[in-house]
N, C-alpha and C positions, 0 to 999 in steps of 0.2 A: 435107268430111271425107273424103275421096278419097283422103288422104294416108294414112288410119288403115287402107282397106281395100286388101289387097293383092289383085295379079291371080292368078289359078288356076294359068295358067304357072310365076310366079315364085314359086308353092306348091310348085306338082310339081316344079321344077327342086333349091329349097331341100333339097326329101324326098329327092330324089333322090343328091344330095350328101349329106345328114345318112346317108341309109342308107348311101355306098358308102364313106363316113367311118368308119362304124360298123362294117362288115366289116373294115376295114381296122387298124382299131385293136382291134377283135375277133378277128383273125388275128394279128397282130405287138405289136402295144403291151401289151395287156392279161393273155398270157400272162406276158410280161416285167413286169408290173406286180406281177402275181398271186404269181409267182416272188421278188422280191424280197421282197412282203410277208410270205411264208411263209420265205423266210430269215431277214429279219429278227424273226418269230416266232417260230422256231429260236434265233436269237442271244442274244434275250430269257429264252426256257425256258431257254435252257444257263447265261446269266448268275445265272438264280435258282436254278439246281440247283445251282451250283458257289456260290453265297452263301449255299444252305442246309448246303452240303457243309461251308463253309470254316466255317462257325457251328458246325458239329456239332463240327467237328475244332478249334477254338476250344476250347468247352465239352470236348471227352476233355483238350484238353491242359490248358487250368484245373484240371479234376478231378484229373489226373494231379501236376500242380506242388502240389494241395494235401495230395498224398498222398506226396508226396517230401521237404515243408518238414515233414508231420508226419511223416515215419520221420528226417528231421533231426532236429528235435525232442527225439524217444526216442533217436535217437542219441546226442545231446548229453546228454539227461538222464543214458542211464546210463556216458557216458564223466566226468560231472560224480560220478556216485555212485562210479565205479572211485577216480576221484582223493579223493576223499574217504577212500575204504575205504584208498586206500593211505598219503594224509597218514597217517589214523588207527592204522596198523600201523608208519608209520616211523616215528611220534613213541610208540608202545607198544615197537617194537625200542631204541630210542634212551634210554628211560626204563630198560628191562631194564640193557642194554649201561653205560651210565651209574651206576645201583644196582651190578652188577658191578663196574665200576672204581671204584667208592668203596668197593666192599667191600674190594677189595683192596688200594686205601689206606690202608683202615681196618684193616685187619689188618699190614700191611708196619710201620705206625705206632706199634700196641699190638709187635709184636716186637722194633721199633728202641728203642720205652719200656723194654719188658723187657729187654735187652738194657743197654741207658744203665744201668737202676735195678740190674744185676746188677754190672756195672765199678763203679758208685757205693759200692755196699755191701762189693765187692773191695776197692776202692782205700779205703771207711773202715775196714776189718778190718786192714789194712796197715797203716793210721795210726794206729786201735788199737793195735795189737801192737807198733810201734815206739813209743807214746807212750808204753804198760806195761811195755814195754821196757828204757825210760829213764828210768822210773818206780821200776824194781824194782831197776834196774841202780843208782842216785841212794842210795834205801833199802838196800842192800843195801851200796856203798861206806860209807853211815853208819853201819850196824847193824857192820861189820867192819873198823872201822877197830880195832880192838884182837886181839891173837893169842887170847885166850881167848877169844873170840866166835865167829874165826874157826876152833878147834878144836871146838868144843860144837856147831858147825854141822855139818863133817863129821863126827864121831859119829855124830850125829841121822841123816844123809844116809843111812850107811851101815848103822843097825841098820835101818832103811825098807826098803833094797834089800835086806839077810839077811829080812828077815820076808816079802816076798813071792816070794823063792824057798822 
């Protein structure tokens, strides 16, 4: 079992080597190790600052988009009430404006009536008077067809016209 026990030399030589190892990577390696691990402990903190950053400024801008879609919204609502308001005043103007032109229809129509029913009753007074005309004229040829009818007539004519002078 000789193979298990090593000699004191080849102890102290090992030591000897493991220490100036150990300097040696405790001098140069280890800073350099130490340094990057602290870099990259750096790199790490900065990736979660800047992932809590970008979260935060996520959530302002959600907040923000929900506060822009609701003044859309009321936007939209009250450009939906304007249009409403204004159908409801064009079709009130439209109704006014419309009762006026029929008034005035209605009025131009009752004139043009009156007007028709005035010539109508002109033009039957005409035909009247021409048909009594020819009436009296007819009577009047029959009643005088004799000279002593026709003399007894003026007589009468003219004591009429002496009495109301």
């Amino acid at each position: 079992m000789e193979l298990f026990k090593p000699e004191f030399g080849l102890i102290f030589w090992m030591f000897l080597a493991f220490l100036c190892l150990y300097f040696i990577l405790a001098k140069f390696a280890w800073p350099f190790i130490v340094k990057s691990l602290e870099q990259r402990a750096d790199l790490i903190d900065k990736g979660v600052a800047y992932a809590q950053q970008a979260k935060a400024n996520l959530d302002n801008a959600k907040a923000e988009a929900d506060k822009v879609i609701a003044e859309a919204r009321n936007q939209q609502a009250e450009i939906l009430r304007e249009a409403a308001k204004m159908k409801t005043q064009i079709i009130e103007d439209a109704k006014v404006t419309a009762s006026a032109e029929a008034q005035k229809v209605t009025e131009a129509a009752q004139v043009s009536i009156e007007q028709a029913r005035r010539e109508s009753e002109k033009q039957l007074k005409e035909e009247v008077s021409e048909l009594a005309l020819q009436i009296a004229e007819k009577i009047l040829r029959k009643n005088m067809s004799n000279d002593t009818a026709q003399k007894e007539l003026v007589n009468r004519l003219l004591n009429e016209v002496e009495t109301k002078n």
